[in-house]
mmCIF file of the N, C-alpha and C atoms, coordinates in Angstrom:
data_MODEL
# 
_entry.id   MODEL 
# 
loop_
_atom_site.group_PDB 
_atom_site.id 
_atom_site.type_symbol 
_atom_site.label_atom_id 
_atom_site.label_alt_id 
_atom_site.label_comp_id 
_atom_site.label_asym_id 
_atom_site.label_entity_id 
_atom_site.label_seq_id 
_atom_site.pdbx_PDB_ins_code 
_atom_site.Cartn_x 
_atom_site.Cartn_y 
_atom_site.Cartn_z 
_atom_site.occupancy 
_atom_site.B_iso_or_equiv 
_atom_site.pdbx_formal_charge 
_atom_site.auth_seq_id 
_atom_site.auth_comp_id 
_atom_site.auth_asym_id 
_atom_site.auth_atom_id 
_atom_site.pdbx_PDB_model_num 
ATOM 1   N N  . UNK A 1 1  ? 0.823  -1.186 0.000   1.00 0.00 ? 1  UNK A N  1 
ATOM 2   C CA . UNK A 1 1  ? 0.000  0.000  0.000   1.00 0.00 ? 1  UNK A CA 1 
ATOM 3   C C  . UNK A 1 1  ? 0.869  1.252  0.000   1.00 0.00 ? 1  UNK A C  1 
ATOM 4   N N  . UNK A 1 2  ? 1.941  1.244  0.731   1.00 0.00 ? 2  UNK A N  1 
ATOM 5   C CA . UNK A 1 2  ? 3.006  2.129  0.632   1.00 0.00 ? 2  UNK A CA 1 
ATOM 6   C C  . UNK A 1 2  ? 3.629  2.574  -0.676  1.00 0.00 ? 2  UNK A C  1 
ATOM 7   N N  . UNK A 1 3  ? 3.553  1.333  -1.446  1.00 0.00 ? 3  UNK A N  1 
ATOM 8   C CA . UNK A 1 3  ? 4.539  1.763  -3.026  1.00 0.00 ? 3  UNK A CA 1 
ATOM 9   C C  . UNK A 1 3  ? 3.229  2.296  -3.693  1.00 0.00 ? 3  UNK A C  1 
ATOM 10  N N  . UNK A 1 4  ? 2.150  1.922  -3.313  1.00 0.00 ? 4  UNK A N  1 
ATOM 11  C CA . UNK A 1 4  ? 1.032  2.589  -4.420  1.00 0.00 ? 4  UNK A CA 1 
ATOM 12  C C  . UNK A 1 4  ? 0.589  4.343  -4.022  1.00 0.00 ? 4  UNK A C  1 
ATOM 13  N N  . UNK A 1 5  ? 0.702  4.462  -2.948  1.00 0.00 ? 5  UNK A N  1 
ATOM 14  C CA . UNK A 1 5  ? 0.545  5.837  -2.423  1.00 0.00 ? 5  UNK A CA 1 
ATOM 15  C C  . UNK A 1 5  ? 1.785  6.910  -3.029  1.00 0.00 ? 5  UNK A C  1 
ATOM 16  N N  . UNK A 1 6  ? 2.866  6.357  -3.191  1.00 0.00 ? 6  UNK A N  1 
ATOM 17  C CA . UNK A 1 6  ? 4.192  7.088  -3.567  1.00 0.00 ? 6  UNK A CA 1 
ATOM 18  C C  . UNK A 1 6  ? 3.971  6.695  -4.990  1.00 0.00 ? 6  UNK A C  1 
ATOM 19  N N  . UNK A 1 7  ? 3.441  5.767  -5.457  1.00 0.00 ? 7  UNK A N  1 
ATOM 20  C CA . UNK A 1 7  ? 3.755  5.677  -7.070  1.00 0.00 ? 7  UNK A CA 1 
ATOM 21  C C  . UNK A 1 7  ? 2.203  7.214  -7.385  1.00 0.00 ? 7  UNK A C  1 
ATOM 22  N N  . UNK A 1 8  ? 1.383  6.935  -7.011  1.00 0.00 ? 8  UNK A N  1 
ATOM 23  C CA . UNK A 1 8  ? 0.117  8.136  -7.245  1.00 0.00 ? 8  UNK A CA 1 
ATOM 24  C C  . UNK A 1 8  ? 0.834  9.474  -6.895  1.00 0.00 ? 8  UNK A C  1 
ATOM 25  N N  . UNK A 1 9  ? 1.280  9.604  -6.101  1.00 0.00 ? 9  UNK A N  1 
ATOM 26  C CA . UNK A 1 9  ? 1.817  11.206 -6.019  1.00 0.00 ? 9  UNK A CA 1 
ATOM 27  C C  . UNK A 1 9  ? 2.970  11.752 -6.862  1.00 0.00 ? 9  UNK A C  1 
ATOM 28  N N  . UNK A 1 10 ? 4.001  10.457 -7.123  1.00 0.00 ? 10 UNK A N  1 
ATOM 29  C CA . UNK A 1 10 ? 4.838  10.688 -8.295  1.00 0.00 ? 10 UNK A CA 1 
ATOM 30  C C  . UNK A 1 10 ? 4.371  10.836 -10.241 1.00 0.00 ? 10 UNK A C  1 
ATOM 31  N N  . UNK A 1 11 ? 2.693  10.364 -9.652  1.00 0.00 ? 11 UNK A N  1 
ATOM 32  C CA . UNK A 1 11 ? 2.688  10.425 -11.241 1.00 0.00 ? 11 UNK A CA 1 
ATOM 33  C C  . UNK A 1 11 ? 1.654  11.797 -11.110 1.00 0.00 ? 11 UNK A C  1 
ATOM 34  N N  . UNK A 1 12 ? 1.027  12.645 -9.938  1.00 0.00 ? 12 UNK A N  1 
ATOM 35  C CA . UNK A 1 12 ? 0.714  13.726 -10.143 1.00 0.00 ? 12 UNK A CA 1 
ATOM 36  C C  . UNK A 1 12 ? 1.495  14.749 -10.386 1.00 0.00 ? 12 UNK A C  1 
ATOM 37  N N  . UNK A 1 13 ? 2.757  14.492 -10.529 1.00 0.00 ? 13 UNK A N  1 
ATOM 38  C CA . UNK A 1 13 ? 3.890  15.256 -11.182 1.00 0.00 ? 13 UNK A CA 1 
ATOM 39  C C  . UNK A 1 13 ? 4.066  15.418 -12.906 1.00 0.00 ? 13 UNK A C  1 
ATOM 40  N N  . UNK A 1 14 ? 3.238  14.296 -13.336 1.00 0.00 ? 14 UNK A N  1 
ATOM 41  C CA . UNK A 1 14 ? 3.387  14.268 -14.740 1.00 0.00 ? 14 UNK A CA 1 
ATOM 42  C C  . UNK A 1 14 ? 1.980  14.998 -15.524 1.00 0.00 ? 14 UNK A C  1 
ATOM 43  N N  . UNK A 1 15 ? 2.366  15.544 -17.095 1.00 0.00 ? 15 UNK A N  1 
ATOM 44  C CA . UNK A 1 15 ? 2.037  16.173 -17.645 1.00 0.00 ? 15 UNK A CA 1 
ATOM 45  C C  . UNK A 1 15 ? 2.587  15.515 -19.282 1.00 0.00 ? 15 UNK A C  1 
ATOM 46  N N  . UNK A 1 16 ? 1.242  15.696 -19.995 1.00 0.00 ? 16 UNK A N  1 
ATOM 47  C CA . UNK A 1 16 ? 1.798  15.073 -21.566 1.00 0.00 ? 16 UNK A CA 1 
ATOM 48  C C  . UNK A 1 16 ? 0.938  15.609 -22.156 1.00 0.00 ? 16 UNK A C  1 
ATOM 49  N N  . UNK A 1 17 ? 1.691  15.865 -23.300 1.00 0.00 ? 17 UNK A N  1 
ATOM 50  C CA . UNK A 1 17 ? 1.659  16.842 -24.312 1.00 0.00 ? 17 UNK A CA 1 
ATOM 51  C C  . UNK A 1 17 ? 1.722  16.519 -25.522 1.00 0.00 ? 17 UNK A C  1 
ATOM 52  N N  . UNK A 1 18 ? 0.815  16.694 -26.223 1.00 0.00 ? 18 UNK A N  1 
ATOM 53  C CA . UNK A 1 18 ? 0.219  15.951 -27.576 1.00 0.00 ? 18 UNK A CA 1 
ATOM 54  C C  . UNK A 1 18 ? 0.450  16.920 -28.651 1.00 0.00 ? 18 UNK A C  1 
ATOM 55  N N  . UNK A 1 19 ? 0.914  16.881 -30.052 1.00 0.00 ? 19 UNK A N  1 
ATOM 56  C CA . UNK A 1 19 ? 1.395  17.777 -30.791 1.00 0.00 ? 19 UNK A CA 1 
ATOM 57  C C  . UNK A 1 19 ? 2.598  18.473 -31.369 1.00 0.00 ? 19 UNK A C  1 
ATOM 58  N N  . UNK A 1 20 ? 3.261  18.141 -30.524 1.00 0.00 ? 20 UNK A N  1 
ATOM 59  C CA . UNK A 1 20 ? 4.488  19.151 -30.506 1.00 0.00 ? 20 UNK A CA 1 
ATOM 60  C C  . UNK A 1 20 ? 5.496  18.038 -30.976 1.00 0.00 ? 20 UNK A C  1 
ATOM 61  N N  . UNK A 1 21 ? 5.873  18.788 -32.388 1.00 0.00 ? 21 UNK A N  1 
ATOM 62  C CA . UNK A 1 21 ? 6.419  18.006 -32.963 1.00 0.00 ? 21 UNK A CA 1 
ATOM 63  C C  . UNK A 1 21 ? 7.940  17.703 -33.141 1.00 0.00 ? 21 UNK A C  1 
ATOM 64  N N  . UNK A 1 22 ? 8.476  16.618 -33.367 1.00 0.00 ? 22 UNK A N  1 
ATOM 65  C CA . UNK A 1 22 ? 9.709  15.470 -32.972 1.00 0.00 ? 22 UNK A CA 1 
ATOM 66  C C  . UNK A 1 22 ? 10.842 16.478 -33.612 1.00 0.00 ? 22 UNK A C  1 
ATOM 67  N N  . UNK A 1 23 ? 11.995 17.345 -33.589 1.00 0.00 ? 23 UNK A N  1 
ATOM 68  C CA . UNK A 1 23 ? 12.972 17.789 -34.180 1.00 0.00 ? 23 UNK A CA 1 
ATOM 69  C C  . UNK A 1 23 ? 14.027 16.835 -33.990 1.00 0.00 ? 23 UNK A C  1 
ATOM 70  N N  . UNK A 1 24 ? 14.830 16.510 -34.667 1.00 0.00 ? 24 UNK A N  1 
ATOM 71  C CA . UNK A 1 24 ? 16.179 15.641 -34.568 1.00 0.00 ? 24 UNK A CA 1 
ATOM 72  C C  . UNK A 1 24 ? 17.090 16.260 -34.027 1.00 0.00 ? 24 UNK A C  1 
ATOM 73  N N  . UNK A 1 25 ? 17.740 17.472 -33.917 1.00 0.00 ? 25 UNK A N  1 
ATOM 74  C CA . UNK A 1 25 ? 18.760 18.253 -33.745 1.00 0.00 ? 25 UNK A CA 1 
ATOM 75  C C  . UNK A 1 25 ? 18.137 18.709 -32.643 1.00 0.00 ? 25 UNK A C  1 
ATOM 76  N N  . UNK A 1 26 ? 17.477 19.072 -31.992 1.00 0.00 ? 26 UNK A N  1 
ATOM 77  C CA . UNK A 1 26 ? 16.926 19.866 -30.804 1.00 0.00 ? 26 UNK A CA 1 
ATOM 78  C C  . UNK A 1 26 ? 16.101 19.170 -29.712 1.00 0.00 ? 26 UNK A C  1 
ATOM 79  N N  . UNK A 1 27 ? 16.647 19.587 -28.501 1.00 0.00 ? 27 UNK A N  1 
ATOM 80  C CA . UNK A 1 27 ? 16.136 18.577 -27.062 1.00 0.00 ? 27 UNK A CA 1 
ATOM 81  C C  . UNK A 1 27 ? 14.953 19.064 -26.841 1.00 0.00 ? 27 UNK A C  1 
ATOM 82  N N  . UNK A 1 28 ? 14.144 17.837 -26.474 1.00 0.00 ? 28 UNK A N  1 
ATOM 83  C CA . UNK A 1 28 ? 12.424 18.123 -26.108 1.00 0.00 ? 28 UNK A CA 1 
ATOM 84  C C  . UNK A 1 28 ? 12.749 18.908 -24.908 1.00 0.00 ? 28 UNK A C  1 
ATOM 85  N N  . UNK A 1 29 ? 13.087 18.411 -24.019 1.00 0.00 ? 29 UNK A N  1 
ATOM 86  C CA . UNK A 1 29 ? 13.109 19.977 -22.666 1.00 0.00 ? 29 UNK A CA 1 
ATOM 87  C C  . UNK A 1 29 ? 12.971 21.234 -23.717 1.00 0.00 ? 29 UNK A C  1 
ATOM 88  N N  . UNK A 1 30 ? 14.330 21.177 -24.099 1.00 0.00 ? 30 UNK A N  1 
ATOM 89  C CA . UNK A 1 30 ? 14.717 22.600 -24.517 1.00 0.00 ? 30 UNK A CA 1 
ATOM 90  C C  . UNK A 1 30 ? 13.421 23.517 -25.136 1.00 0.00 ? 30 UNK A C  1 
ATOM 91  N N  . UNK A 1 31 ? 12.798 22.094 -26.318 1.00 0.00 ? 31 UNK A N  1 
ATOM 92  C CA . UNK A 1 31 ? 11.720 22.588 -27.101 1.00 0.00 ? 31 UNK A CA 1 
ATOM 93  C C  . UNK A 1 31 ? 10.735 22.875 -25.898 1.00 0.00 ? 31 UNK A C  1 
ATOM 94  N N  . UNK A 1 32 ? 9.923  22.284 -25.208 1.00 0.00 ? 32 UNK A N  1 
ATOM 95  C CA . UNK A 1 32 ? 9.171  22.726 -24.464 1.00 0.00 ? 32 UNK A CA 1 
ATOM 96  C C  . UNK A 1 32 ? 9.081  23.651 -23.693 1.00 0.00 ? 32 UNK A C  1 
ATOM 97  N N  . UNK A 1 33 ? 10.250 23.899 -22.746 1.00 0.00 ? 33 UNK A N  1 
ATOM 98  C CA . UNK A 1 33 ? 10.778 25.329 -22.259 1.00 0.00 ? 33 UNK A CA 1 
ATOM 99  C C  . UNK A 1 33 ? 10.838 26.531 -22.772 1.00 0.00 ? 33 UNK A C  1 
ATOM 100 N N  . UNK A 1 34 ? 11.100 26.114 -23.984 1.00 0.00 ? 34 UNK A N  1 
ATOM 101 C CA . UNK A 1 34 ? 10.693 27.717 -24.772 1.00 0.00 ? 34 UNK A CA 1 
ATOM 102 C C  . UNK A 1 34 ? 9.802  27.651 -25.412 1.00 0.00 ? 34 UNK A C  1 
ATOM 103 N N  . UNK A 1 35 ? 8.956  26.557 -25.557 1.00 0.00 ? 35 UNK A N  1 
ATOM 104 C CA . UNK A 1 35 ? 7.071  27.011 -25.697 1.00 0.00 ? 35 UNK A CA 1 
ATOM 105 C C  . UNK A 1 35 ? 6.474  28.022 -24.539 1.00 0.00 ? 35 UNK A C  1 
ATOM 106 N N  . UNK A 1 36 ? 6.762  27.407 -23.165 1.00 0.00 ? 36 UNK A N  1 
ATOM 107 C CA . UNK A 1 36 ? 6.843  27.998 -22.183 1.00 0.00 ? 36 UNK A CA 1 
ATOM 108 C C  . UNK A 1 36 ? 6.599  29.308 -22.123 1.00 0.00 ? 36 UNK A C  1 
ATOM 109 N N  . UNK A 1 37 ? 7.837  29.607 -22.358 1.00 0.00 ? 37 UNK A N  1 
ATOM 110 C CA . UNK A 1 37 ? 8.181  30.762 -22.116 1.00 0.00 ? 37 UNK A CA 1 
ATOM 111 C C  . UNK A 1 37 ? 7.586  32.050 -23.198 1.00 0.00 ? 37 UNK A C  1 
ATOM 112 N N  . UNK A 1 38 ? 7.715  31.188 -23.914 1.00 0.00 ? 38 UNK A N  1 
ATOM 113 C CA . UNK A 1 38 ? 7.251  32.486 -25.450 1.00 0.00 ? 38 UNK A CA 1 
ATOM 114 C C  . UNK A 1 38 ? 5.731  32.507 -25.496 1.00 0.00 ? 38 UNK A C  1 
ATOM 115 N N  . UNK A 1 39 ? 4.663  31.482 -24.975 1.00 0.00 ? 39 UNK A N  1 
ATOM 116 C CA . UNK A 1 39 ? 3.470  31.481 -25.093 1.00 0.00 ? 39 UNK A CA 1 
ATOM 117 C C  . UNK A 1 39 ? 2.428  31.280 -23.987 1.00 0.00 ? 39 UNK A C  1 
ATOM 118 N N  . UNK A 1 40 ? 3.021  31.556 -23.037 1.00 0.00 ? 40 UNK A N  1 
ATOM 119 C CA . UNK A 1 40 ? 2.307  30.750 -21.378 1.00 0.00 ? 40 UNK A CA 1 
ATOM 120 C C  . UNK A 1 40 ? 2.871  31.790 -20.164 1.00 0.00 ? 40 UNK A C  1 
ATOM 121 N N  . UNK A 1 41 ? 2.456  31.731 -19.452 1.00 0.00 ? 41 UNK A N  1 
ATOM 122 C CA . UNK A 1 41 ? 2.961  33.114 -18.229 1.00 0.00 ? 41 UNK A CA 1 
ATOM 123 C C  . UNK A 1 41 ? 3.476  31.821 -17.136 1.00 0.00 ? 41 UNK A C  1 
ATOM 124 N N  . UNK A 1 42 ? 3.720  30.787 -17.292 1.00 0.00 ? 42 UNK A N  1 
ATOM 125 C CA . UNK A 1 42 ? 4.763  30.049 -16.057 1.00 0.00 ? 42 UNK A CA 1 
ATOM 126 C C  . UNK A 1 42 ? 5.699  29.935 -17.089 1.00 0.00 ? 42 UNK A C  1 
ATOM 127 N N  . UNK A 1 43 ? 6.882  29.551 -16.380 1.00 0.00 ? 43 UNK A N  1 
ATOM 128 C CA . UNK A 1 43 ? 7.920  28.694 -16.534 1.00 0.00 ? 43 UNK A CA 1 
ATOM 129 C C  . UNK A 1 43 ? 8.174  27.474 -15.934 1.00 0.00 ? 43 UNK A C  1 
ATOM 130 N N  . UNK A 1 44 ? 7.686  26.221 -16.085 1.00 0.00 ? 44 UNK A N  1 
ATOM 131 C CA . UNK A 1 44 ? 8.133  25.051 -15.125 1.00 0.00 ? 44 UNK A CA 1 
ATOM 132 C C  . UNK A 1 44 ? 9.443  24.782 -15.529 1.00 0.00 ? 44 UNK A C  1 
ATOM 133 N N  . UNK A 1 45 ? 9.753  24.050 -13.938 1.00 0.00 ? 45 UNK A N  1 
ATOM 134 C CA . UNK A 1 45 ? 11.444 23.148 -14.405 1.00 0.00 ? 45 UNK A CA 1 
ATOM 135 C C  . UNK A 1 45 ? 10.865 22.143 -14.244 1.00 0.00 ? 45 UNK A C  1 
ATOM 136 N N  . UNK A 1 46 ? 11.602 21.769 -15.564 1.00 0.00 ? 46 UNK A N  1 
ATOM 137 C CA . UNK A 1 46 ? 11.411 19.964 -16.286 1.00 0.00 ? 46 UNK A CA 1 
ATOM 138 C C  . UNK A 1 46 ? 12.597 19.420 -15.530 1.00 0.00 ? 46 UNK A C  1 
ATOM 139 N N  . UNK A 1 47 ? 12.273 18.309 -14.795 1.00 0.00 ? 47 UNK A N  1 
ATOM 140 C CA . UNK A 1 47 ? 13.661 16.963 -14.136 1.00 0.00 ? 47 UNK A CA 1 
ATOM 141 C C  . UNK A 1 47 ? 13.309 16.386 -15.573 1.00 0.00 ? 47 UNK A C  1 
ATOM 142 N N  . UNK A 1 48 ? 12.660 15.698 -16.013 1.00 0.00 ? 48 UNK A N  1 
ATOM 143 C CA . UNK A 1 48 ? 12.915 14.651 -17.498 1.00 0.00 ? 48 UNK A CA 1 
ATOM 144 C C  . UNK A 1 48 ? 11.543 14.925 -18.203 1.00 0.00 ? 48 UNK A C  1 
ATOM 145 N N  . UNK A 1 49 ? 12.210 14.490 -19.678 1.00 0.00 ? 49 UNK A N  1 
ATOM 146 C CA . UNK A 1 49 ? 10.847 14.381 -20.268 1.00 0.00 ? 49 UNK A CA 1 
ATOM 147 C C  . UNK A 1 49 ? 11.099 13.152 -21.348 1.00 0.00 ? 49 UNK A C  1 
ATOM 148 N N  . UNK A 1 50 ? 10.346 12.626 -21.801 1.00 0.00 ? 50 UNK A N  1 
ATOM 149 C CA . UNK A 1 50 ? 10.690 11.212 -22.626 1.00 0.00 ? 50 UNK A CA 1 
ATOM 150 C C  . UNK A 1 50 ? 9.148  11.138 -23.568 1.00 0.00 ? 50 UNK A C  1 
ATOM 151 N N  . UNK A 1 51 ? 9.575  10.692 -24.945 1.00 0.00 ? 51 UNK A N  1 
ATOM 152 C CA . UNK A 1 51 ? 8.710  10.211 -25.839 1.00 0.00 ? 51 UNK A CA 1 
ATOM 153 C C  . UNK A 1 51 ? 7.950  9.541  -25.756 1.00 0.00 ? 51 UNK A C  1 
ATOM 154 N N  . UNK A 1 52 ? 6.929  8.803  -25.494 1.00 0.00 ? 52 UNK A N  1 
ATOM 155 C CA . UNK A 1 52 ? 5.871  7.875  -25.438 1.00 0.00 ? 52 UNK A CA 1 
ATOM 156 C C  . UNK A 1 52 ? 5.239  7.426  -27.119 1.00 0.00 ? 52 UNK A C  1 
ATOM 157 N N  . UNK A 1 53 ? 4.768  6.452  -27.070 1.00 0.00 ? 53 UNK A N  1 
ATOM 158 C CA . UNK A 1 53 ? 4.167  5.544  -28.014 1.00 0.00 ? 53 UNK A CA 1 
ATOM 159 C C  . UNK A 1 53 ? 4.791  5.279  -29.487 1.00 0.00 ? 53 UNK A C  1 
ATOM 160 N N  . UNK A 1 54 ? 4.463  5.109  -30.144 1.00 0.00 ? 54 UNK A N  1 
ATOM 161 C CA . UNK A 1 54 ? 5.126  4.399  -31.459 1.00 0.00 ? 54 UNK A CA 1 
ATOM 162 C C  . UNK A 1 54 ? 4.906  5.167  -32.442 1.00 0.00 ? 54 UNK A C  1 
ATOM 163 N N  . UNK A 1 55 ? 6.099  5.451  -33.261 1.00 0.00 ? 55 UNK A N  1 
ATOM 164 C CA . UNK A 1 55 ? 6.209  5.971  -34.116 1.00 0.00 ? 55 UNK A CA 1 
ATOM 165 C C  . UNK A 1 55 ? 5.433  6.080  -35.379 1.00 0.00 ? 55 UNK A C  1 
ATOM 166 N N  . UNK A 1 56 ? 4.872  6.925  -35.797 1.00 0.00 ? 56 UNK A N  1 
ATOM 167 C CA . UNK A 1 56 ? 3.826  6.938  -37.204 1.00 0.00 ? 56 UNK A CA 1 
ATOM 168 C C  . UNK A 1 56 ? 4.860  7.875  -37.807 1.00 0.00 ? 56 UNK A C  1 
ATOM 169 N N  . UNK A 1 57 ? 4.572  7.373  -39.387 1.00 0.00 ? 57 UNK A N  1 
ATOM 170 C CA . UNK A 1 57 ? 4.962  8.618  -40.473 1.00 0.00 ? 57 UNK A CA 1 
ATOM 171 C C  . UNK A 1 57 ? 4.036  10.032 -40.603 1.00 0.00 ? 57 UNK A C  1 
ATOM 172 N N  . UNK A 1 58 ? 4.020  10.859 -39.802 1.00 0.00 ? 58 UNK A N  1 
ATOM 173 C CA . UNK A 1 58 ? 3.671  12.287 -40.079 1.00 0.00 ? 58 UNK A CA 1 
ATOM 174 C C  . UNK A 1 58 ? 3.204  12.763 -38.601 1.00 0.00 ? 58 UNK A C  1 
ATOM 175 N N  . UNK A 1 59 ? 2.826  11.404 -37.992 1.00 0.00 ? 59 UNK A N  1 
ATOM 176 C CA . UNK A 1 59 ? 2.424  12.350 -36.558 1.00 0.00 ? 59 UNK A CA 1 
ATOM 177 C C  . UNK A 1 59 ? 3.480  12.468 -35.439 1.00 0.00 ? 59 UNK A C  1 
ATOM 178 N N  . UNK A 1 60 ? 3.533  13.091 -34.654 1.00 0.00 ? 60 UNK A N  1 
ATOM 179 C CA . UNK A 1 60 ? 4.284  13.259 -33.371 1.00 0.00 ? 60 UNK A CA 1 
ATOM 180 C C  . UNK A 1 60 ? 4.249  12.252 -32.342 1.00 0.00 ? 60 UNK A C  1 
ATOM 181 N N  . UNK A 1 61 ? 4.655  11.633 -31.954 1.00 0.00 ? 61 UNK A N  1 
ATOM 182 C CA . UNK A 1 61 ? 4.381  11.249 -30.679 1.00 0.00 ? 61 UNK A CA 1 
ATOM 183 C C  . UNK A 1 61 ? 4.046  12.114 -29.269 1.00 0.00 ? 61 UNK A C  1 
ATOM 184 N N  . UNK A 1 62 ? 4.042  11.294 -28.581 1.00 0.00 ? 62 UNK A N  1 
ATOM 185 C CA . UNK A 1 62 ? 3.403  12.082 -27.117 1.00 0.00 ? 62 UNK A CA 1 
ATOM 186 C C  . UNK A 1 62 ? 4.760  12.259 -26.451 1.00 0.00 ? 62 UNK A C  1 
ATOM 187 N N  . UNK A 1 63 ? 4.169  13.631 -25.586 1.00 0.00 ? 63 UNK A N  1 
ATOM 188 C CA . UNK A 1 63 ? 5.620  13.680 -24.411 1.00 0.00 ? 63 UNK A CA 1 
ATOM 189 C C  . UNK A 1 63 ? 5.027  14.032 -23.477 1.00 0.00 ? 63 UNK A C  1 
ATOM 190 N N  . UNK A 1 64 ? 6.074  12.795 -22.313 1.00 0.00 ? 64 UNK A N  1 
ATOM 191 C CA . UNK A 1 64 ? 5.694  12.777 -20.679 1.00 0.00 ? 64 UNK A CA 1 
ATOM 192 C C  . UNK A 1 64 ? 6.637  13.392 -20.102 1.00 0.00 ? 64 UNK A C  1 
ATOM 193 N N  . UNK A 1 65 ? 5.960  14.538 -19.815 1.00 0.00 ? 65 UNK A N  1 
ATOM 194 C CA . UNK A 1 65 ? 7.139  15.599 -18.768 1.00 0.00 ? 65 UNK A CA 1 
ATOM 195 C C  . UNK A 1 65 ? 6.902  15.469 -17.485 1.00 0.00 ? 65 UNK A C  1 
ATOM 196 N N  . UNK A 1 66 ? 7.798  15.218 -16.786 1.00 0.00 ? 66 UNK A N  1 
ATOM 197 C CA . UNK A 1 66 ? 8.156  14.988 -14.943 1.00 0.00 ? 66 UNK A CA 1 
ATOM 198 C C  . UNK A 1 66 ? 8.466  16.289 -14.812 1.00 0.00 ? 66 UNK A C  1 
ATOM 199 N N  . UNK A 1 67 ? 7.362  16.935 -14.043 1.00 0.00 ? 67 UNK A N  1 
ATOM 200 C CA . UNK A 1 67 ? 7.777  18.272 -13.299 1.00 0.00 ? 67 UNK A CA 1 
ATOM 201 C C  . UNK A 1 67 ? 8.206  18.350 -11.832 1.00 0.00 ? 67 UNK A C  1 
ATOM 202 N N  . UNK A 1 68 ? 8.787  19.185 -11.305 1.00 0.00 ? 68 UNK A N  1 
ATOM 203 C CA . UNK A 1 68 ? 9.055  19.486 -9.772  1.00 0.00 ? 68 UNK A CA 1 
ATOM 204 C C  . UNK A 1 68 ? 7.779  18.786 -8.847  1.00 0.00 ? 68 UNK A C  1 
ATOM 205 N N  . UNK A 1 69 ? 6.762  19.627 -9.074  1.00 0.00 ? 69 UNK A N  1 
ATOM 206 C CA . UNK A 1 69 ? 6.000  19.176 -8.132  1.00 0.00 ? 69 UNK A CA 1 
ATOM 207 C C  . UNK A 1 69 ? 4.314  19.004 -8.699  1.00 0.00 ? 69 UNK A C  1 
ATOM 208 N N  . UNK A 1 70 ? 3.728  19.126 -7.783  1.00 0.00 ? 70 UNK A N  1 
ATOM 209 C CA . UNK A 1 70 ? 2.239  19.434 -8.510  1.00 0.00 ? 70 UNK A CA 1 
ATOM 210 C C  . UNK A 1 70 ? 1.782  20.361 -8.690  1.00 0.00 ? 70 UNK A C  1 
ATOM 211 N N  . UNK A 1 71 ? 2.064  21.072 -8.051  1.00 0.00 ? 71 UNK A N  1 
ATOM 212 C CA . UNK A 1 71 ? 1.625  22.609 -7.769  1.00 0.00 ? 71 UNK A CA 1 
ATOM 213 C C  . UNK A 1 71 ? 2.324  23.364 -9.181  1.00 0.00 ? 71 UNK A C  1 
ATOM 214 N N  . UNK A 1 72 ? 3.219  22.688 -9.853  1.00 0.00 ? 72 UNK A N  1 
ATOM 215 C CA . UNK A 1 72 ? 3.736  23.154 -11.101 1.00 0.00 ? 72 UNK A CA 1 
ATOM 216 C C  . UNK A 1 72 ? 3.208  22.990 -12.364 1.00 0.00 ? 72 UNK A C  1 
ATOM 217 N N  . UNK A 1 73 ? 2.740  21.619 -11.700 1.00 0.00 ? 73 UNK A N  1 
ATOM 218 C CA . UNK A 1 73 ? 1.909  21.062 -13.109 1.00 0.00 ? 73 UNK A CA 1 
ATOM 219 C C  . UNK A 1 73 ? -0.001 21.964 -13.244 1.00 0.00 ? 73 UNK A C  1 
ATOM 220 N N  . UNK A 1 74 ? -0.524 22.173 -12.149 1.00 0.00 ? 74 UNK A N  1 
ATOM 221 C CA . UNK A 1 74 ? -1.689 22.798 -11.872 1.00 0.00 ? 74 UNK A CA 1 
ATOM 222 C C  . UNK A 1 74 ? -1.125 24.364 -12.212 1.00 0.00 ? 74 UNK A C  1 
ATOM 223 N N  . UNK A 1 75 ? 0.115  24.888 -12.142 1.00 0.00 ? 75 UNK A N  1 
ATOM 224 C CA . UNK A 1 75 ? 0.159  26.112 -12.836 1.00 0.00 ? 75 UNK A CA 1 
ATOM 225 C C  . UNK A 1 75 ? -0.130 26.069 -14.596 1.00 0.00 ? 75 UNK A C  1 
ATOM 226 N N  . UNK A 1 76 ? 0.704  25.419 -14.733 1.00 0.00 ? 76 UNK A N  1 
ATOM 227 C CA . UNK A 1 76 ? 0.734  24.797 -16.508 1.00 0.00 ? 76 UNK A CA 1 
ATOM 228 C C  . UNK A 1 76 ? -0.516 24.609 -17.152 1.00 0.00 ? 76 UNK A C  1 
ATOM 229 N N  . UNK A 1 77 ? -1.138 23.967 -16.167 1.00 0.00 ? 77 UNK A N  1 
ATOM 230 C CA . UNK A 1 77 ? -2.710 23.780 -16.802 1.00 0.00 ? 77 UNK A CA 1 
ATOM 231 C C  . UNK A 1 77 ? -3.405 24.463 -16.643 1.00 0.00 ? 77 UNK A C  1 
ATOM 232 N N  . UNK A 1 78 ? -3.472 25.469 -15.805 1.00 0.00 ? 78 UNK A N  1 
ATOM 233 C CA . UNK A 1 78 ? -4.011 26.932 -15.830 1.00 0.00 ? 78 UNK A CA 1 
ATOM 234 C C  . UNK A 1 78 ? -4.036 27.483 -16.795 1.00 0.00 ? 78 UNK A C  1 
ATOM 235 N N  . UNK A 1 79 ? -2.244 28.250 -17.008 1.00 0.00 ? 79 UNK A N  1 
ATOM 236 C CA . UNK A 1 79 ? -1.981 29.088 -17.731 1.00 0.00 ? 79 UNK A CA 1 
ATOM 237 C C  . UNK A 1 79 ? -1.812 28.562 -19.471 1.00 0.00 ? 79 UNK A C  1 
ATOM 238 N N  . UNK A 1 80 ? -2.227 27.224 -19.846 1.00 0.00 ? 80 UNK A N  1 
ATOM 239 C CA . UNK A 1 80 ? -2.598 26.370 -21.301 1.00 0.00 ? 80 UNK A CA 1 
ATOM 240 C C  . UNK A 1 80 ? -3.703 26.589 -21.595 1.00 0.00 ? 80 UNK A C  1 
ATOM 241 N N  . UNK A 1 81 ? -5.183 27.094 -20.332 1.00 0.00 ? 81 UNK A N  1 
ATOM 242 C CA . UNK A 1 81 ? -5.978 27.129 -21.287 1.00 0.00 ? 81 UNK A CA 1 
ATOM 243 C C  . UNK A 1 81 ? -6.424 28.247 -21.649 1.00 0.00 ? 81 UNK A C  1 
# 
């Protein structure tokens, strides 16, 4: 019951993001951080972010960003809509 209580609060840290599309030369943090910044009134700090699901020819995949806390991620989703 212990690992399930810590696994739920670690995944209210996460946030994914549909759209934003795959560059080869350029880091998803990086890319997302300066979506951030140029179009949204927070700035979160990203600890990791990683690709999710399988590759199609033309669409993006998904990205799961691990933020600081929750209270970071409930800013984000504020200031997105």
């Amino acid at each position: 019951m212990h690992l399930t209580v810590h696994d739920l609060n670690r995944r209210k840290c996460n946030v994914i993001v549909s759209g934003l599309p795959e560059v080869d030369d350029a880091d998803d943090t990086e890319l997302f951080t300066s979506i951030c910044e140029n179009h949204l009134s927070c700035k979160p700090v990203v600890l990791k972010c990683r690709r999710i699901g399988k590759k199609f020819a033309g669409k993006p995949r998904r990205l799961l960003i691990h933020l600081r806390n929750e209270s970071a991620v409930q800013d984000l989703i504020k200031s997105a809509r």
